[in-house]
Wavefront OBJ file of the C-alpha trace (Angstrom):
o trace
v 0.000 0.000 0.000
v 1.299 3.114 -1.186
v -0.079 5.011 2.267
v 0.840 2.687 4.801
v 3.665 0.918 2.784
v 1.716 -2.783 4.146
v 0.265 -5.160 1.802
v -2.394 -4.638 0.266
v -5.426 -5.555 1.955
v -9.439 -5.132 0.723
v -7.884 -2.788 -2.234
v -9.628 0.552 -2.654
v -9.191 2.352 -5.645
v -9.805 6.099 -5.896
v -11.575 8.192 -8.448
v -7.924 9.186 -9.759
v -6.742 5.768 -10.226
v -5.031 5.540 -6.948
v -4.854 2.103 -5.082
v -4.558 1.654 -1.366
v -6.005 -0.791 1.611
v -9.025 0.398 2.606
v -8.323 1.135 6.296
v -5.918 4.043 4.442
v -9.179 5.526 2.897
v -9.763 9.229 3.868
v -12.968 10.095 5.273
v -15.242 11.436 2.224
v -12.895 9.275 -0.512
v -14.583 8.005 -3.118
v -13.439 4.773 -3.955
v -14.531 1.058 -5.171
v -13.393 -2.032 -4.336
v -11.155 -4.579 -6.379
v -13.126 -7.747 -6.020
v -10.354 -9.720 -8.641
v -7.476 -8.442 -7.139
v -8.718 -8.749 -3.242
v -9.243 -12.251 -4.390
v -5.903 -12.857 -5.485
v -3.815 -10.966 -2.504
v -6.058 -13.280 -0.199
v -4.440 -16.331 -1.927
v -0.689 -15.462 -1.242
v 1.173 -17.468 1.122
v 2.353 -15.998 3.651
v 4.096 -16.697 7.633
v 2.765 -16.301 10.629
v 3.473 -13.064 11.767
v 4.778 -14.258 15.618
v 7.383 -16.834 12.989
v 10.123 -14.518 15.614
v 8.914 -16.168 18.444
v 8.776 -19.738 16.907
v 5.310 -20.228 15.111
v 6.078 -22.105 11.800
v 2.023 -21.994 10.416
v 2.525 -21.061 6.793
v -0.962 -20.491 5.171
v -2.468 -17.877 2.952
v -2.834 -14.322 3.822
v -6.876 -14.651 4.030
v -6.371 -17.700 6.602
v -4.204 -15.720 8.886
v -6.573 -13.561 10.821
v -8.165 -17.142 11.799
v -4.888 -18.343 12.716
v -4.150 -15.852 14.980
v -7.434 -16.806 16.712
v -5.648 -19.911 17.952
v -2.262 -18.765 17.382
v -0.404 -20.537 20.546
v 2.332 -17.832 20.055
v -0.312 -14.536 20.585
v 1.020 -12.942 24.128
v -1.946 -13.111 26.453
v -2.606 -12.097 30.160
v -2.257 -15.009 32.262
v -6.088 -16.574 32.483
v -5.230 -16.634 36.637
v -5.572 -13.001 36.561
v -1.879 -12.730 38.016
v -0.965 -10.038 36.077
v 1.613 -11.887 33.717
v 1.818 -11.571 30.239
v 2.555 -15.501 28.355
v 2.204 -16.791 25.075
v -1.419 -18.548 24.665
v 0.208 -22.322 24.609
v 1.772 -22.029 27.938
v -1.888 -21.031 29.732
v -2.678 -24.432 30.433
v 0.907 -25.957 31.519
v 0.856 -22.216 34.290
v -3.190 -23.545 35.359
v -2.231 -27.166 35.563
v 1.119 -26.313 37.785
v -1.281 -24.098 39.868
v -3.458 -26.761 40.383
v -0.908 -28.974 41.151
v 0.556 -26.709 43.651
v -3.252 -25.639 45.227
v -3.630 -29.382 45.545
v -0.776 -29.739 47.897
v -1.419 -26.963 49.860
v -4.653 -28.142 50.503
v -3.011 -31.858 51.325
v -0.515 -30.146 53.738
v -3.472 -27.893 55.415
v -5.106 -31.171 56.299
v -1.870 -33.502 57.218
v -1.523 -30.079 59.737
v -5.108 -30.761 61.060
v -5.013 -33.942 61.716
v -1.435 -33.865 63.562
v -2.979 -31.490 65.791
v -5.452 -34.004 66.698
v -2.872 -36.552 67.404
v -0.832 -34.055 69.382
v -3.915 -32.312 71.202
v -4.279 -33.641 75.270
v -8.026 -34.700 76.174
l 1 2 3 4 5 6 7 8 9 10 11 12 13 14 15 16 17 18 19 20 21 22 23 24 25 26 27 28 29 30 31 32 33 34 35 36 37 38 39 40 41 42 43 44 45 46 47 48 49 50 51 52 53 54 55 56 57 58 59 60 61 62 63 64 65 66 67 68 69 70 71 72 73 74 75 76 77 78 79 80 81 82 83 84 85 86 87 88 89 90 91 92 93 94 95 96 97 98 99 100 101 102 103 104 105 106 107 108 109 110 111 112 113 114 115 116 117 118 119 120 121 122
């Protein structure tokens, strides 16, 4: 895109010829759409974007909004409400561990109770 120098995505075209993605369009513009050419940009292949931090999804550039859906690469706040930032696919390894961990709290609370009993004079 000539405005935003991204690819081109949902091509506008201006009354003057000019082509750009339509989130560039100027409030007022008059433009059309390129139906063919939309078509075709949607069919390039293309990485996913987070390919930096490891994901190897190759797809075409229309399937890679859904991808990101599911993406396990996306940064997320930590479902726990913690306050950390992770990438999506390591959510349910940080629940289980916290599971895990509540679970033996919980065993140790009640090993504590009933030693007290033991220890407790009539």
């Amino acid at each position: 895109c000539p405005r935003c120098k991204g690819i081109l995505r949902e091509l506008c075209i201006s009354t003057d010829g000019e082509q750009f993605c339509s989130c560039c369009k100027k409030e007022r513009e008059q433009t059309h759409p390129n139906i063919h050419v939309n078509n075709m940009i949607l069919c390039f292949k293309c990485y996913c974007p987070l390919i930096s931090r490891g994901c190897d999804w190759l797809g075409t550039l229309g399937d890679c909004e859904n991808h990101l859906d599911t993406c396990g690469y996306v940064q997320e706040m930590c479902k726990l409400k913690c306050g950390v930032v992770l990438q999506r696919r390591k959510q349910n390894s940080k629940i289980e561990t916290f599971n895990q961990i509540s679970q033996e709290i919980l065993s140790l609370q009640l090993n504590v109770k009933q030693l007290k009993k033991h220890t407790e004079y009539p």
